[in-house]
C-alpha positions, 0 to 999 in steps of 0.5 A: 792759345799755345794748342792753337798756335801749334795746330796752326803752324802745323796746318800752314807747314802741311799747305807749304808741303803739299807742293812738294808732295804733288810734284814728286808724285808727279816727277815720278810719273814722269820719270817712269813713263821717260824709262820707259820709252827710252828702253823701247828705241826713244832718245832725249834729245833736249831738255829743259824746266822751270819750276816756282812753288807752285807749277812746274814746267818741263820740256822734252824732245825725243828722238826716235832712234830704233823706230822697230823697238818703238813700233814692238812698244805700240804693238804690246797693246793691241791686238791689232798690230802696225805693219813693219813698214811702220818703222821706216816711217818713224825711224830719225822723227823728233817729237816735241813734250811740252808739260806743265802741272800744278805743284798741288796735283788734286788741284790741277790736271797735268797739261801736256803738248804733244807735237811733231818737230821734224819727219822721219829721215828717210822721209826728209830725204825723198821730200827733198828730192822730190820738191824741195819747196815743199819741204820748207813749207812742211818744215815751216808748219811744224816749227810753228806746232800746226800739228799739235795734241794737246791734253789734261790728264789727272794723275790720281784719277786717271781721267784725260781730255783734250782737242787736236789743234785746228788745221787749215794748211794748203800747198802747190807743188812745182808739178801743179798739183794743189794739197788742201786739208782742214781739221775743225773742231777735234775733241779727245776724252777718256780714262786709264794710262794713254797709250792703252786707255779703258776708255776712249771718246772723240769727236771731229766737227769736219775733216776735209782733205784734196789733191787737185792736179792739171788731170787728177783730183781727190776729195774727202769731206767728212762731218760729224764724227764722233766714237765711243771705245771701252776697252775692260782689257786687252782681249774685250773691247767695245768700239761704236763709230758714228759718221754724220755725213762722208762725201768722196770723189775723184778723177783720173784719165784712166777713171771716169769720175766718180763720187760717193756719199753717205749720211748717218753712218754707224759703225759698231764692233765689239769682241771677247778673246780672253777663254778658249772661245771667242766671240765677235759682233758687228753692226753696220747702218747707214740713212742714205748712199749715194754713187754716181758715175758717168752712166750710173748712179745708185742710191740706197736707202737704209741699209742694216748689217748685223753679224755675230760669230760665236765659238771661235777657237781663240788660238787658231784666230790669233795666229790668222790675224798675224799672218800675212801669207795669202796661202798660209791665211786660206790653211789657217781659215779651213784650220780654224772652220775645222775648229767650229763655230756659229755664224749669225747673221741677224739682219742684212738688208735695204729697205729701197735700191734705185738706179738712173735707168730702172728708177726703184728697184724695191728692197732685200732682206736677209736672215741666216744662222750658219753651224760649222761642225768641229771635224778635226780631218776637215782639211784633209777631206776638202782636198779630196771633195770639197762638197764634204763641207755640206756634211759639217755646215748646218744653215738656215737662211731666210731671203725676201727680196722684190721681184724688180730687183730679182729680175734685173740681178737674173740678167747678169746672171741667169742661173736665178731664174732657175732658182725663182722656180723653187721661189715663194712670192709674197705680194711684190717679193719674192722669199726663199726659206733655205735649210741644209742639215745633214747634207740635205738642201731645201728651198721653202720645203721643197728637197733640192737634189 
C-alpha cells in the first residue's frame, strides 16, 4: 500500500511537472527565434501573456527597424536573393504575433498568427498623398487581421500546417479606378524551421485580382493551384508547380485588348549546387493556351519542354545569379560556356497550333543535346572570330515539324525556304536531322559548307 502510494504520488507530481517541462521548451523556442530576429533589424514593439496551467498565450508586435539587416536575414536562406529594393518596402512595418500553445507540448501543436498591423513608412506616406480614402480603408482591413496567416507548428517534430485567411476586399479610388481581390481557400503544410522548411506544400482554390478604370482594366483569375517543394539543403532542392486554370486580360488606349488562357499548367524545377558541377532540370506542360486579340487569336494544344543542364561550373554560376550589370552578365555567361558543359533538351513541342485565319497549322517537335567544350581562352577568341564558337560546341539537333506550319514561318522569314531544300519529308512534316561536330555542319547527312 505504501509502494503504491509513493508510485502514485510520484505519477501524479510527474502529470503536474509536465506543464512546466512543455512551457519552458516552449518559451525557449520562442526566446531564441525573438534574439534573433531582433539582431537582424527587428524591435519589440509590444508585448503581452497570459498564461493558466495548462495554455499559454503570447502577444508581440514587431517593428521593422533596419529593414536592410531584415532583408541580409531572409537572404541567408536562398539562393535566390530579394532585390535591395525590397527593404524600402519594409523599412517602418509592424507585424502582429499572436501565439498560443499547450503547456504540454506532445499534446498540442504551437498556434501561431501572423498578420500585418501597419505598411511600411515610405508607403503610408505616398498613400496618403495619393488618396487619402484609400489609406483609411487599408488602415481598416489591417486593424480588422483581413490579411492573416495562421499556423500549427509541432515543436518536437517540426511539422507545420496552415490556411491564409479568405480575402474578399474591393475599392474605388477618387480617380474611378475599382481594385478587386479574392483569396479562396488557401492551405499551407510542411516540415523543419519555417523560414527555411525541408519541405513545403500549398494549395489556393482560386485567386482573382482587377483594376477597373474609366479607360484601363486588368484581370487575373487563377484556379487550382497547388505546389510541392523538397529542399535536402540549401543547394538541392525540388519544386513542382501546378495550375488548374490561368486567365488574364487587359485593355489600354494604347493596347488593344488582350486575353490569355491556359488550362493544366506544370511546372517542375529542380537543381543540385552543392560540388564543383551543378546540375539544373526543367520541365514545362500545358493541355491547352489560348491568346486572343483584336485580329488574332492562337491556340495550342499540349505543349511539352523538358530541359537539363549538366556540368555547370558552380562558382562562376554563383557569381552570374548575383550580378545585375547587363555587360558584366553577357562576360560571366561566355566565362562560364568557357567553363563546359551539356545542354539537354529532351522534349520541346506542340502537339497542334491554329490561328483565326490559317485554322490548324499542325505541330512541331524538338529534340537536341548541345556539348560546350572547356576552352579556357574562349573569350579571348570570340572577340576576334566569333564562328570560333563551332570548334567547342558539339550538337545534335532533331526537328519535325508540318509543312503548314513550315510554309507560314517562311513568309516572315525567307531564308527557311532555302533551308527546306536540305529537308526530309515525312508524310505531312517535314524533318531536319542537324549535327555539327568538329566545326562540320550536316542536315540529314548532307555536309553543309
Amino acid at each position: 500500500m505504501k509502494k503504491l502510494l509513493i508510485i502514485s504520488i510520484v505519477f501524479v507530481a510527474i502529470i503536474a511537472t509536465v506543464p512546466f517541462i512543455g512551457n519552458i521548451i516552449v518559451e525557449s523556442n520562442i526566446k531564441d527565434r525573438i534574439e534573433v530576429l531582433t539582431s537582424y533589424g527587428l524591435k519589440v514593439k509590444e508585448s503581452s501573456m497570459d498564461s493558466n496551467f495548462l495554455r499559454t498565450k503570447k502577444h508581440f508586435v514587431f517593428l521593422i527597424d533596419d529593414s536592410k539587416s531584415f532583408l541580409s536575414y531572409l537572404n541567408q536562406f536562398s539562393d535566390l536573393q530579394l532585390p535591395p529594393y525590397f527593404a524600402a518596402l519594409m523599412d517602418g512595418a509592424e507585424l502582429g504575433f499572436d501565439i498560443e500553445y499547450s503547456n504540454i507540448p506532445i499534446d498540442d501543436a504551437v498556434s501561431i498568427d501572423i498578420y500585418p498591423k501597419s505598411l511600411a513608412s515610405k508607403m503610408v506616406e505616398d498613400i496618403k498623398n495619393e488618396d487619402a480614402g484609400l489609406f483609411t480603408y487599408l488602415d481598416a482591413l489591417l486593424k480588422d487581421k483581413a490579411i492573416l496567416y495562421h499556423l500549427d507548428y509541432q515543436v518536437l517534430n517540426k511539422d507545420f500546417s496552415g490556411y491564409i485567411k479568405d480575402i474578399n476586399a474591393s475599392y474605388a479610388t477618387k480617380q474611378g479606378v475599382k481594385g478587386s481581390m479574392l483569396i479562396n481557400n488557401a492551405k499551407f503544410s510542411g516540415k523543419g524551421l519555417l523560414i527555411a522548411p525541408d519541405a513545403l506544400s500549398s494549395s489556393i482554390a482560386k485567386l482573382y485580382l482587377s483594376m477597373e478604370g474609366l479607360r484601363e482594366n486588368m484581370k487575373i483569375d487563377l484556379s487550382g493551384f497547388s505546389s510541392t517543394s523538397v529542399f535536402e539543403s540549401k543547394t538541392i532542392y525540388a519544386t513542382t508547380l501546378k495550375w488548374k486554370n490561368i486567365s488574364w486580360s487587359a485593355k489600354s488606349p494604347d493596347v488593344p485588348e488582350i486575353s490569355l488562357k491556359i488550362k493544366n499548367l506544370l511546372f517542375d524545377f529542380s537543381s543540385n549546387t552543392q560540388s564543383a558541377k551543378s546540375d539544373f532540370y526543367t520541365k514545362t506542360s500545358f493541355s491547352r493556351m489560348g491568346v486572343q486579340m483584336r485580329d488574332m487569336s492562337i491556340d495550342a494544344d499540349q505543349f511539352d519542354y523538358e530541359l537539363a543542364l549538366r556540368g555547370v561550373d558552380t562558382a562562376v554560376y554563383g557569381e552570374l545569379v548575383s550580378l545585375r550589370s547587363k555587360s558584366k552578365i553577357q562576360e560571366k555567361i561566355i566565362e562560364l560556356i568557357s567553363k563546359g558543359m551539356v545542354l539537354d533538351i529532351a522534349d520541346f513541342s506542340i502537339k497542334k497550333l491554329a490561328t483565326r485565319k490559317t485554322k490548324e497549322l499542325g505541330g512541331l517537335k524538338l529534340k537536341a543535346k548541345i556539348i560546350f567544350k572547356e576552352e579556357r581562352d574562349l573569350s579571348k577568341k570570340l572577340a576576334t572570330n566569333p564562328l570560333v564558337l563551332m570548334h567547342n560546341i558539339d550538337l545534335s539537333l532533331l526537328f519535325k515539324i508540318s509543312q503548314v506550319m513550315y510554309a507560314k514561318l517562311s513568309l516572315v522569314s525567307p531564308v527557311l525556304n532555302m533551308a527546306q531544300n536540305f529537308a526530309k519529308k515525312e508524310e505531312q512534316n517535314l524533318i531536319f536531322d542537324i549535327k555539327l561536330k568538329d566545326a562540320k555542319l550536316s542536315v540529314n547527312g548532307q555536309e553543309i559548307h
